[in-house]
BATOR-202551 format. One record per residue: residue in three letters; y, z, x of N, C-alpha, C, CB in turn. Coordinates in pm, whole numbers, padded with zeros to 5 digits, always signed. Glycine has a CB too. Layout:
! residues N
AlaYZXYZXYZXYZX;...
This chain:
! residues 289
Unk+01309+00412-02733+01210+00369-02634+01276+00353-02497+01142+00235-02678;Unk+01179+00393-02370+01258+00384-02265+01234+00241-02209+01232+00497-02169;Unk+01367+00202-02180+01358+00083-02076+01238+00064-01958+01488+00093-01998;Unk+01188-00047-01946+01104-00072-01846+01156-00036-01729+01065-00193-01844;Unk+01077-00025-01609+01114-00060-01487+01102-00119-01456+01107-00031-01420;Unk+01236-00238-01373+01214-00327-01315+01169-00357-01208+01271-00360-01321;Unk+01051-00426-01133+01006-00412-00981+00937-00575-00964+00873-00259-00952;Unk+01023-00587-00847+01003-00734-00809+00932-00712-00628+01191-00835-00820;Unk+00798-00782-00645+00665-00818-00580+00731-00931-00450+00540-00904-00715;Unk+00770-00902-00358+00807-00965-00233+00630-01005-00181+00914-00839-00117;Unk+00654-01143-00152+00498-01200-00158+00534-01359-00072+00424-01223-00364;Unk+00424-01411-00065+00412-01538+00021+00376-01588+00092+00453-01571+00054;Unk+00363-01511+00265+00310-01554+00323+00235-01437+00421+00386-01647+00358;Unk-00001-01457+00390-00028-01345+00375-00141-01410+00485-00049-01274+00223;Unk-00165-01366+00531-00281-01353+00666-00399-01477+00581-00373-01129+00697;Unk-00507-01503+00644-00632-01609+00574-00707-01530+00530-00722-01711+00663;Unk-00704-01399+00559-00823-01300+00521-00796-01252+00360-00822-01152+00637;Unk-00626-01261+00288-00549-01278+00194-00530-01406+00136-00450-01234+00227;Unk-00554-01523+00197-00531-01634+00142-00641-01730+00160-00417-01679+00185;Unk-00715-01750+00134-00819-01843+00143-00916-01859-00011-00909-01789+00273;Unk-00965-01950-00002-01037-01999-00146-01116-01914-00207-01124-02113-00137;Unk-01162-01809-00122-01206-01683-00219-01146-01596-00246-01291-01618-00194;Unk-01021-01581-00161-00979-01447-00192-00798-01503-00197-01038-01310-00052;Unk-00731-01476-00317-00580-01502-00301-00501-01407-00310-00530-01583-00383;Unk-00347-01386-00253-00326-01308-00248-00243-01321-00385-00296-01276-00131;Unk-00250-01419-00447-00198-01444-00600-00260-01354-00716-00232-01598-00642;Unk-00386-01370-00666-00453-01250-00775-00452-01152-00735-00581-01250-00819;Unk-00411-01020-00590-00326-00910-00575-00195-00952-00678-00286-00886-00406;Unk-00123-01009-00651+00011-01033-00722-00020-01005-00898+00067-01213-00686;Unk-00109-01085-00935-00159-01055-01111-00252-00939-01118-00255-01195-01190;Unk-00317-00908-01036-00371-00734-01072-00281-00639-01034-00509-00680-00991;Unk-00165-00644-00957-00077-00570-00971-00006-00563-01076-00021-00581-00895;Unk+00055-00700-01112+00139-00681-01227+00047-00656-01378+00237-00819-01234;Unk-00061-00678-01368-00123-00674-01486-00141-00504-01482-00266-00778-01493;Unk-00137-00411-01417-00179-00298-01401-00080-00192-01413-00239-00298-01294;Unk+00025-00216-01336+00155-00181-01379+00243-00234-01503+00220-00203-01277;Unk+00247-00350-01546+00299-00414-01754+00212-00333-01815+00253-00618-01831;Unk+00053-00275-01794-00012-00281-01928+00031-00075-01921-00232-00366-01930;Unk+00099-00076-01797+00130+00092-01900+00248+00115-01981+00150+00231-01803;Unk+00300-00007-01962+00375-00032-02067+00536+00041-01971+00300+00054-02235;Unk+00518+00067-01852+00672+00168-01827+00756+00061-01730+00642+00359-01721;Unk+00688-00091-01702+00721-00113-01592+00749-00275-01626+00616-00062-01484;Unk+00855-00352-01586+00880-00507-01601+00843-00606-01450+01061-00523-01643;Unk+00710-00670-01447+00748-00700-01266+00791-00883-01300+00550-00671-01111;Unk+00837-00887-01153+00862-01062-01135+00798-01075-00986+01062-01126-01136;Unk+00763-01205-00900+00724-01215-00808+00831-01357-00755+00571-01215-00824;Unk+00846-01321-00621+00864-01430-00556+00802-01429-00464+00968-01460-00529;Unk+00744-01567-00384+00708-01613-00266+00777-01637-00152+00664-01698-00283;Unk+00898-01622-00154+00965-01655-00058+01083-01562-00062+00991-01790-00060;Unk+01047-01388+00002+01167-01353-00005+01269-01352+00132+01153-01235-00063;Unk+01251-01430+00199+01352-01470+00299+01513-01501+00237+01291-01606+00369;Unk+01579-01455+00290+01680-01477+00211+01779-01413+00069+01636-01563+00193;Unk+01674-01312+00058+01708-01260-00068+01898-01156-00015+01532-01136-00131;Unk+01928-01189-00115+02067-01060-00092+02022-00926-00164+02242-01111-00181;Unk+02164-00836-00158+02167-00713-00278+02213-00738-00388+02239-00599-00252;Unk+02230-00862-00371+02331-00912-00534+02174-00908-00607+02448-01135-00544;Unk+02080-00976-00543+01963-01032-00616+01881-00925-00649+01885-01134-00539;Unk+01858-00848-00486+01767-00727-00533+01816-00593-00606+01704-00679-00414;Unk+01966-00603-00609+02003-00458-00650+01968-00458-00869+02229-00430-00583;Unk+01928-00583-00923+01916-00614-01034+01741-00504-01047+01930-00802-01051;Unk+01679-00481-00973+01533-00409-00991+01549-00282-00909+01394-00504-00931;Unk+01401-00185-01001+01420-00081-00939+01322-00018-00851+01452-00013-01017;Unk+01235-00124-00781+01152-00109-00699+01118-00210-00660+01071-00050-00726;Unk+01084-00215-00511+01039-00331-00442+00919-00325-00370+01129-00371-00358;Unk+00814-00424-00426+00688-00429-00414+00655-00481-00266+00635-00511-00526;Unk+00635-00463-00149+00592-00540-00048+00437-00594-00058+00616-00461+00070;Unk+00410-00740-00060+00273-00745-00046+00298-00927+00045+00169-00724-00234;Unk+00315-00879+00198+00407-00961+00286+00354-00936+00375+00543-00947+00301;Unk+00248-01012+00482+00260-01027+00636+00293-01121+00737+00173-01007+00671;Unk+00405-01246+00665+00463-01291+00750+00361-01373+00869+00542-01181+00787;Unk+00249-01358+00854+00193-01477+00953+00029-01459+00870+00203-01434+01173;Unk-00023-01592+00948-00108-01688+00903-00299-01605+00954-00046-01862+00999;Unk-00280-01598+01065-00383-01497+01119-00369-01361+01171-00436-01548+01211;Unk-00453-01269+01173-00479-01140+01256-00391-01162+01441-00691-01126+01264;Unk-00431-01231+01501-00373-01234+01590-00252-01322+01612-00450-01243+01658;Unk-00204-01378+01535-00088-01395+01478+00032-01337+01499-00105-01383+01383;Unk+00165-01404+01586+00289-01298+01541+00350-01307+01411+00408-01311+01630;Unk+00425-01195+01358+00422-01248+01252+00564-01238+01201+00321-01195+01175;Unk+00657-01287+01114+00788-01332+01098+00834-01273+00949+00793-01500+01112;Unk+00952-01169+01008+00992-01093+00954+01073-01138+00793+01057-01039+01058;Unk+01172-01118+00723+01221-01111+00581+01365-01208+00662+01247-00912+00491;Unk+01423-01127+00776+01497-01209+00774+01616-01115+00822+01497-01285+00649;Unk+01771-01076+00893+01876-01001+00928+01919-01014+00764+01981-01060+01064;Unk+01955-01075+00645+02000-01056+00579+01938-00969+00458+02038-01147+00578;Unk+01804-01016+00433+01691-00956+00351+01689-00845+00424+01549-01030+00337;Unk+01667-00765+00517+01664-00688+00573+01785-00554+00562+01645-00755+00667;Unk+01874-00596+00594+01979-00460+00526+01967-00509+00362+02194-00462+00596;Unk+01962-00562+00293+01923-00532+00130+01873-00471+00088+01876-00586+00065;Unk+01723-00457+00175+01634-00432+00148+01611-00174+00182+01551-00578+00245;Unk+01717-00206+00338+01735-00094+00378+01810-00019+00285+01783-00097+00492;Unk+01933-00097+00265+02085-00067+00143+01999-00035-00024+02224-00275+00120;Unk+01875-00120-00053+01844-00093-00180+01789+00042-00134+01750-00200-00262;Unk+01716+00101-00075+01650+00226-00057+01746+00337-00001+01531+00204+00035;Unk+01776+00338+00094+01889+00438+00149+02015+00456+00094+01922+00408+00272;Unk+02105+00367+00030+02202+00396+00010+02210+00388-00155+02281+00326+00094;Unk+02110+00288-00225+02100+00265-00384+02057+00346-00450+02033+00174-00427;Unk+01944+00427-00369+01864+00538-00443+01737+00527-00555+01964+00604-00512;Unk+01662+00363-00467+01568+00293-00533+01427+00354-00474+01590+00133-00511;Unk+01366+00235-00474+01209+00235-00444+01141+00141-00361+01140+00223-00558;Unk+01105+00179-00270+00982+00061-00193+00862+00128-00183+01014+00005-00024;Unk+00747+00002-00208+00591+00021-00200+00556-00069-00125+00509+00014-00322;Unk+00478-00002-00020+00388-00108+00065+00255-00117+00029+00383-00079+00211;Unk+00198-00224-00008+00083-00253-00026-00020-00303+00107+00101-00342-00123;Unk-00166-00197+00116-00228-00252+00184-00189-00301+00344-00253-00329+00106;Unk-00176-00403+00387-00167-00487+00550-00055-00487+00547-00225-00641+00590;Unk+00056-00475+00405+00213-00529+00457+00253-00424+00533+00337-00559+00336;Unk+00140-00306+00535+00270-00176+00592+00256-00158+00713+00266-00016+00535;Unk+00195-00289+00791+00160-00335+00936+00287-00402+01007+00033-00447+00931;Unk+00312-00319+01124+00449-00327+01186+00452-00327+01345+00532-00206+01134;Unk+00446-00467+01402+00439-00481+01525+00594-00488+01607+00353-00600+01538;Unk+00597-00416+01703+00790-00428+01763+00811-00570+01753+00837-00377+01960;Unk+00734-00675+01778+00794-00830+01833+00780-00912+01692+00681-00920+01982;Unk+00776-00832+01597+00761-00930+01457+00937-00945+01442+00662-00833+01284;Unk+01010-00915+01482+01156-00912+01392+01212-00791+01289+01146-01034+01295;Unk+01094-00759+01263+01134-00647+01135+01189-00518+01239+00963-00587+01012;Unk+01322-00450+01160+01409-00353+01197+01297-00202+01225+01535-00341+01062;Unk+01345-00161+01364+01236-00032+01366+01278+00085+01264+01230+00043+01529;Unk+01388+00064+01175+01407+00117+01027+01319+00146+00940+01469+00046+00960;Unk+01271+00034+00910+01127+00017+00812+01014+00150+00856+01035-00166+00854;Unk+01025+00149+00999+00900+00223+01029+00945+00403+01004+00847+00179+01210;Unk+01109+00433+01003+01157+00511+00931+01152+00544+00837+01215+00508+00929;Unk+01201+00428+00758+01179+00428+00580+01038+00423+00502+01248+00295+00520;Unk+00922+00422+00617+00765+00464+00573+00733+00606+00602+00651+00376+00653;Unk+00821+00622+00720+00760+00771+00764+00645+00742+00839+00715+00874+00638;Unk+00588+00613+00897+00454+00560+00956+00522+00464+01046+00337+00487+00844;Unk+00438+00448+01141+00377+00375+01205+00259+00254+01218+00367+00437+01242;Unk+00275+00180+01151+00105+00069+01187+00065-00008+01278+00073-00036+01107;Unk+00044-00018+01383+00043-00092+01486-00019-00076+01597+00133-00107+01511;Unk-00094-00199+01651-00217-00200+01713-00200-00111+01805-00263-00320+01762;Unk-00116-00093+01944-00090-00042+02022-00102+00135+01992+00021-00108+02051;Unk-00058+00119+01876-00067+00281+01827-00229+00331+01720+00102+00305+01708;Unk-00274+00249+01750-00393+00281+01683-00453+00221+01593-00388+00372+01641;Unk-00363+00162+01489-00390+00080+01341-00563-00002+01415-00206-00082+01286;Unk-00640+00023+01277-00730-00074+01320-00845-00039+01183-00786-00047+01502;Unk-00914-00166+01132-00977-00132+01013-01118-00041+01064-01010-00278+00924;Unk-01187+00039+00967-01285+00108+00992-01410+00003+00956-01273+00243+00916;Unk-01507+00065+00991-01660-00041+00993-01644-00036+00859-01839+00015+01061;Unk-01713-00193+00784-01687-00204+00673-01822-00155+00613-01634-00334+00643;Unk-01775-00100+00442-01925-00037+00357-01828+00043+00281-02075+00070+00455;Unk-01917+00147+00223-01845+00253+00108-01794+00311+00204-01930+00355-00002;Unk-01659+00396+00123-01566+00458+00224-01549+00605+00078-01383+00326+00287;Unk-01536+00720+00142-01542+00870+00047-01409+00844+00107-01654+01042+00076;Unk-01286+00864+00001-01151+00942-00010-01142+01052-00022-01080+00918-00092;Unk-01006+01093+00024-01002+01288-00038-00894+01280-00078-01009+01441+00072;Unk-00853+01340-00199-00712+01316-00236-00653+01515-00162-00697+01270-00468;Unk-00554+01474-00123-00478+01563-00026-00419+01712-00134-00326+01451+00051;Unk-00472+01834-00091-00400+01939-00129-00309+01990-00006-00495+02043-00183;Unk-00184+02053-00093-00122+02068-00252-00137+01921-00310+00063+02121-00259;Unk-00149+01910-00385-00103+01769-00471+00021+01774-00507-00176+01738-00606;Unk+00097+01639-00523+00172+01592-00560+00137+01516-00730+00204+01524-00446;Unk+00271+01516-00779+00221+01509-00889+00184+01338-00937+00320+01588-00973;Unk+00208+01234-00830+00165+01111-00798-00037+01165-00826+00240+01057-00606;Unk-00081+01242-00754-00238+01248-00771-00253+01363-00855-00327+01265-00630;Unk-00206+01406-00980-00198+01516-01053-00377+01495-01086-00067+01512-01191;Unk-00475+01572-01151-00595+01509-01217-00684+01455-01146-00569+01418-01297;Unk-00638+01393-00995-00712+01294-00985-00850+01331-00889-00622+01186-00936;Unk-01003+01307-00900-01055+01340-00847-01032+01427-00705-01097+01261-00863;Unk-01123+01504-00655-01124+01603-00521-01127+01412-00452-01309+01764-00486;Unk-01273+01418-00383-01345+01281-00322-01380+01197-00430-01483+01306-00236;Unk-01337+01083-00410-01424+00897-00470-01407+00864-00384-01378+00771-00586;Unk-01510+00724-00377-01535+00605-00323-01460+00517-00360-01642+00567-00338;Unk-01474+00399-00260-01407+00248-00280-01531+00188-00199-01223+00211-00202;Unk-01553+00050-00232-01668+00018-00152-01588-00140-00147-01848+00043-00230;Unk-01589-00193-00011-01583-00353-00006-01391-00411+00062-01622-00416-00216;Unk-01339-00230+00066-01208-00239+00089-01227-00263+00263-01119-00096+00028;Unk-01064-00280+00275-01030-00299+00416-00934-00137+00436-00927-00472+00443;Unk-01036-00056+00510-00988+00078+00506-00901+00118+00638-01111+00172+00490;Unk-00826+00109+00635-00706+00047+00820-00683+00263+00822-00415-00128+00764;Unk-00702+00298+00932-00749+00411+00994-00629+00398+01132-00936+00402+01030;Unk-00604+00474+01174-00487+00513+01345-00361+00517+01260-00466+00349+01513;Unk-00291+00546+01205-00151+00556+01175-00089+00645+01231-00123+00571+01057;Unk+00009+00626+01266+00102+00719+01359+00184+00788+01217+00223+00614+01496;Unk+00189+00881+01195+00248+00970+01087+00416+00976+01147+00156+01146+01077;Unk+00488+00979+01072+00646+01077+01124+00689+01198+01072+00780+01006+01095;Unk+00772+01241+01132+00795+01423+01039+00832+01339+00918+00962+01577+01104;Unk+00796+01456+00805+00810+01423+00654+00769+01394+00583+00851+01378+00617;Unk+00674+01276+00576+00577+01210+00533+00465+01326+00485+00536+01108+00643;Unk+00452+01300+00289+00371+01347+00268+00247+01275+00220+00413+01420+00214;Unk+00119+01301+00267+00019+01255+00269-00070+01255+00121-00030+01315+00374;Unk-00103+01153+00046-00171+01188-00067-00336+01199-00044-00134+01084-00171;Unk-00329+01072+00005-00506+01027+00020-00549+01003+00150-00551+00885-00056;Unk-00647+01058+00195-00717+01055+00325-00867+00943+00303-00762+01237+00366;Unk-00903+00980+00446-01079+00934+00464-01107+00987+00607-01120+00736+00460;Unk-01218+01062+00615-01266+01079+00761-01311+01020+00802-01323+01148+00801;Unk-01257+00957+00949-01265+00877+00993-01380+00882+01142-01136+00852+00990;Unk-01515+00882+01119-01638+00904+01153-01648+00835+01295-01734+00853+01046;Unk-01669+00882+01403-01714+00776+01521-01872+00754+01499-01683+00843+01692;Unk-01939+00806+01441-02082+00818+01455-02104+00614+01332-02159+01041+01359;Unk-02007+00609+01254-01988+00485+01146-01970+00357+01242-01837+00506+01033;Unk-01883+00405+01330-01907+00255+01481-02029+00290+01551-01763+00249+01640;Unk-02041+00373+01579-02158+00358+01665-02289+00293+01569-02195+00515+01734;Unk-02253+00289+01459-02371+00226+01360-02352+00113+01327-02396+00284+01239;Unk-02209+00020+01336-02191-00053+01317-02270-00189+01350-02110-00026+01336;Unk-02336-00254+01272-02357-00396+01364-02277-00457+01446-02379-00496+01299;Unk-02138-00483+01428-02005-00512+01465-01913-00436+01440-01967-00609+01424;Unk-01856-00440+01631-01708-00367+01551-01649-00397+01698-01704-00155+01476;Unk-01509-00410+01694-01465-00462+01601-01478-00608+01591-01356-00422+01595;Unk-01443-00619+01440-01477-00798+01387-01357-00845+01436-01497-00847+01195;Unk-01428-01017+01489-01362-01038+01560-01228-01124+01507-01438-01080+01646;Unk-01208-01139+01408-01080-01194+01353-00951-01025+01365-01128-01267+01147;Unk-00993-00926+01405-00894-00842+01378-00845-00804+01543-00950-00711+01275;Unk-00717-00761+01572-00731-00716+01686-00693-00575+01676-00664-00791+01778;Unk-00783-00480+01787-00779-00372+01777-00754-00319+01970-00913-00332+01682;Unk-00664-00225+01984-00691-00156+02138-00760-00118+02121-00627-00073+02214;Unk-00887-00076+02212-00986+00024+02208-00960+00078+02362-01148-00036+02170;Unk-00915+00221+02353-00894+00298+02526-00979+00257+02617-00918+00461+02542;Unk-00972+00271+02726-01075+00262+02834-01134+00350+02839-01045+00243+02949;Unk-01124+00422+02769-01275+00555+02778-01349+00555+02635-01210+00760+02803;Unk-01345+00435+02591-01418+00308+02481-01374+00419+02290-01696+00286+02537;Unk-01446+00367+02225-01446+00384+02100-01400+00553+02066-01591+00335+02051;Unk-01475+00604+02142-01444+00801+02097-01311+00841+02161-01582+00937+02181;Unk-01218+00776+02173-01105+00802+02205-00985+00729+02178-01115+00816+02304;Unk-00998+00651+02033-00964+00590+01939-00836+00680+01884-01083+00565+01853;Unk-00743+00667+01886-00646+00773+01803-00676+00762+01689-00499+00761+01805;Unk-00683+00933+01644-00743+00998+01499-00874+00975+01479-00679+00944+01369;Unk-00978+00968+01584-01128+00970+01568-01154+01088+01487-01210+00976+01706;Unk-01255+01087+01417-01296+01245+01391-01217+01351+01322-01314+01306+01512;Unk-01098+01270+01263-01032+01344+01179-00972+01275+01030-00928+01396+01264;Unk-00932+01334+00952-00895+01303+00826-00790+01200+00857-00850+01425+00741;Unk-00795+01068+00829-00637+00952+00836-00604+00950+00711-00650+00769+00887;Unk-00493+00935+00718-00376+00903+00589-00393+00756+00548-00198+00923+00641;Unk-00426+00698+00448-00472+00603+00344-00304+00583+00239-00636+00691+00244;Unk-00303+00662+00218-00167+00670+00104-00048+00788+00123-00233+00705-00061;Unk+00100+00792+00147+00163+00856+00173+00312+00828+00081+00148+00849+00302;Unk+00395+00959+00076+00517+00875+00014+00590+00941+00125+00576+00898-00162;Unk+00773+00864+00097+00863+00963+00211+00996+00938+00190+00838+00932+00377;Unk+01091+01025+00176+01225+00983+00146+01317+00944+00210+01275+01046+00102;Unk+01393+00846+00187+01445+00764+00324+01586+00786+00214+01362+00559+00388;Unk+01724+00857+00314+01833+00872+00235+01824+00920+00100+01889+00766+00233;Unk+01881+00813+00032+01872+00901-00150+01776+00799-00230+02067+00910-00265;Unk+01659+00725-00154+01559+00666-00230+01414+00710-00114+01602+00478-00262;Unk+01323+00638-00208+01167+00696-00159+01131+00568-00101+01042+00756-00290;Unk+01004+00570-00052+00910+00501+00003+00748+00549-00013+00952+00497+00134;Unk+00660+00457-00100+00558+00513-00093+00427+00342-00031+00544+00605-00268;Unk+00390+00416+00041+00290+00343+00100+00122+00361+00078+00322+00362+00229;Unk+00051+00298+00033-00081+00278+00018-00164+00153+00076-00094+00283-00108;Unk-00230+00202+00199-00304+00058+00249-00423+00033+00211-00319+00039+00387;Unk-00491+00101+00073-00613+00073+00050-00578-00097-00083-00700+00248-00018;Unk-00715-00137-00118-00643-00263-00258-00670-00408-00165-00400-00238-00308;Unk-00786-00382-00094-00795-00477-00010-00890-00633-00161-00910-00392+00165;Unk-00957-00559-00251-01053-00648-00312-01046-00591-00478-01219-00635-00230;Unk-01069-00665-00533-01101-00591-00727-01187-00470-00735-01206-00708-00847;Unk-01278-00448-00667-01303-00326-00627-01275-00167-00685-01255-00342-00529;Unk-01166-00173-00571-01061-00091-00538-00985-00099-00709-00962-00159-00386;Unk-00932-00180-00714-00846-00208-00861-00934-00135-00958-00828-00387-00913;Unk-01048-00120-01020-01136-00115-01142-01163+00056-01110-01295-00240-01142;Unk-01126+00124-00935-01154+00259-00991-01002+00280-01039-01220+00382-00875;Unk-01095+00418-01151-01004+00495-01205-00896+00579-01154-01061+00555-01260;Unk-00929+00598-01019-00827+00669-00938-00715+00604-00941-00858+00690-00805;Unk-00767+00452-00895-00651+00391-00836-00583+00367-00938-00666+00277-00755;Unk-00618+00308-01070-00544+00288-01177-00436+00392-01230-00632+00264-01266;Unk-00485+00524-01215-00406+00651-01246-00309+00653-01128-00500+00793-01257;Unk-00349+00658-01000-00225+00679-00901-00149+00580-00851-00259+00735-00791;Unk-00182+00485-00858-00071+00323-00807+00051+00339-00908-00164+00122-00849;Unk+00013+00304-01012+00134+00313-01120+00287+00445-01064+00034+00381-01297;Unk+00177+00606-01064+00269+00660-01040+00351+00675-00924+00243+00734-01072;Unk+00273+00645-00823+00328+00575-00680+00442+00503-00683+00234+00479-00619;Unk+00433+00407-00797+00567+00289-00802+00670+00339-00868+00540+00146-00880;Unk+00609+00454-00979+00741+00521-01073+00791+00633-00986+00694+00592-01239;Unk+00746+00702-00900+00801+00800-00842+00895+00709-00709+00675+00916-00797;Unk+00847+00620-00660+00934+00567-00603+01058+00484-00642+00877+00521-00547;Unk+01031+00434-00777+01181+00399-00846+01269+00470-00929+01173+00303-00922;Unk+01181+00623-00918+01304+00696-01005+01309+00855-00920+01254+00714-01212;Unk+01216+00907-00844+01199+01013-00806+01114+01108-00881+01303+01048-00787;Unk+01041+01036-01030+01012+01123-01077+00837+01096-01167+01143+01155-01149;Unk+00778+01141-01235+00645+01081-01227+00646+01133-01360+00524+01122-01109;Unk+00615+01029-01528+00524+01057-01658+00473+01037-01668+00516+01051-01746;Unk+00390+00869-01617+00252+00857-01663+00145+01009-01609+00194+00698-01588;Unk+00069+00979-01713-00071+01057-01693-00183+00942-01653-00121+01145-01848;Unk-00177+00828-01674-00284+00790-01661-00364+00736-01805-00337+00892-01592;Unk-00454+00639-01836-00530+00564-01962-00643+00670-02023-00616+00409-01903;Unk-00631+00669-02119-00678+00790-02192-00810+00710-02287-00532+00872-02298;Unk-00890+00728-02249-01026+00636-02260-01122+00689-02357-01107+00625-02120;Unk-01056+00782-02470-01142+00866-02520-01146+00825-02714-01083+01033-02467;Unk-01239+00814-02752-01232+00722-02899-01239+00598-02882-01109+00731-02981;Unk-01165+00572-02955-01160+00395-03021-01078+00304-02881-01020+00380-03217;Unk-01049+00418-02791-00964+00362-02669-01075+00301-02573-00869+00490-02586;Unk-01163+00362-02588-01337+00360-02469-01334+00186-02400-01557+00382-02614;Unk-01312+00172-02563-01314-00012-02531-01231-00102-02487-01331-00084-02626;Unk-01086-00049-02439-01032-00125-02429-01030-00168-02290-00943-00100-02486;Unk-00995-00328-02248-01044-00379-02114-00919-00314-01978-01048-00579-02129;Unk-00986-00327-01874-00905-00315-01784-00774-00370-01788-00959-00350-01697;Unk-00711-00261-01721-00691-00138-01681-00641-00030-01771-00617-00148-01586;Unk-00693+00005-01904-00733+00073-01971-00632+00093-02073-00778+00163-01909;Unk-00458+00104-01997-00373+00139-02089-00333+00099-02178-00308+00157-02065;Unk-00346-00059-02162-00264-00125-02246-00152-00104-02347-00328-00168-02293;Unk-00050-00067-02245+00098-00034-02336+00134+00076-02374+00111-00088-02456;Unk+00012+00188-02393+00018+00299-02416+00058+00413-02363-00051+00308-02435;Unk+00103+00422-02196+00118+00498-02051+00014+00618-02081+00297+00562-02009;
């Protein structure tokens, strides 16, 4: 039997829109790990406080989960891992030949937060207001999963939906970066908007207003991976609500997202739902990959 993978969930301190009495970012933390244990390929742990962490600590796992924004509100600055967490974190990926996943808002990267303009290397992205980042009007959102495929989206639907997510649209791409999952990103959807933008988020909008939004009117990148030295980086900012978690897409491609980023290489297929399996509860695999 093959050894698990080990991947430890960097977590703690997450915006109010992540932390508040309806929504925690504790239960991201247990639908992650519950989703990734039940295919049975993967061991996670979580801490709240990874400030401080060394390579003694992190070089023990083989992927590192980001689900981290370092401050309290949207307009908020927000406070980085730390100069020491920080080359660990670079050293586990570039020079170890590991794995990092950004989940969702963590892969949001302002110059005056502290965090090394490395990171924005080791994504192959960009997130940040100035450069465009900004959520789309909220409602159902159509994905496209990106041809050629990678074998992260082997199977996986052409277009699905997600409905109720926080779908963050403007990313500044870098050479390399390959793109899995898109959404077209509609100006005609603001102009319909009751609101936009809401006002807990901050967004630039040009002076020649909304239709000149970087990446209006064209396909944005949602999910991407990218190789930084002799380890990967894969980033996905969709997983805003349970939602998102219960489609089948996501269940099939998150997992392999995290295994291709801690080993370079991708077996799951995905929960095989057919017979006496039909019934079994979310997220489908239970142990089985």
């Amino acid at each position: 039997m093959t050894s698990p993978l080990n991947v430890l969930i960097l977590s703690g301190h997450m915006t109010s829109e992540h932390d508040n009495e309806f929504r925690s970012f504790r239960q991201h933390n247990q639908w992650l790990t519950t989703l990734l244990e039940d295919t049975g390929r993967f061991k996670v742990r979580v801490t709240e406080d990874p400030r401080g962490l060394t390579s003694e600590i992190i070089g023990k796992y083989d992927a590192l989960l980001i689900v981290f924004e370092g401050r309290d509100g949207y307009h908020d600055q927000g406070t980085g891992f730390g100069p020491e967490t920080d080359a660990a974190i670079l050293k586990f990926v570039h020079d170890d030949g590991k794995g990092i996943v950004w989940f969702h808002g963590s892969a949001v990267q302002e110059d005056d937060w502290g965090y090394p303009e490395e990171y924005n290397v080791m994504r192959g992205s960009k997130l940040s207001v100035p450069t465009g980042i900004r959520p789309r009007p909220w409602g159902e959102a159509q994905l496209r999963t990106t041809e050629p495929r990678h074998a992260i989206t082997d199977g996986i639907n052409d277009t699905w939906t997600v409905t109720g997510d926080d779908i963050l649209v403007g990313v500044e791409l870098y050479e390399g970066a390959q793109v899995l999952l898109t959404t077209f990103d509609d100006l005609e959807s603001y102009e319909k908007a009751p609101m936009w933008p809401m006002p807990h988020y901050p967004v630039a909008i040009p002076p020649e207003g909304i239709a000149a939004l970087p990446g209006i009117n064209t396909e944005q990148p949602l999910a991407w991976i990218n190789e930084y030295g002799t380890g990967r980086s894969f980033t996905i900012t969709i997983g805003h609500d349970i939602d998102t978690f219960r489609r089948i897409e996501f269940i099939r491609m998150f997992p392999r997202g995290v295994e291709w980023a801690a080993t370079g290489e991708v077996t799951l297929t995905g929960p095989d739902r057919r017979g006496d399996r039909r019934i079994n509860p979310w997220p489908y695999y239970n142990g089985e990959g």
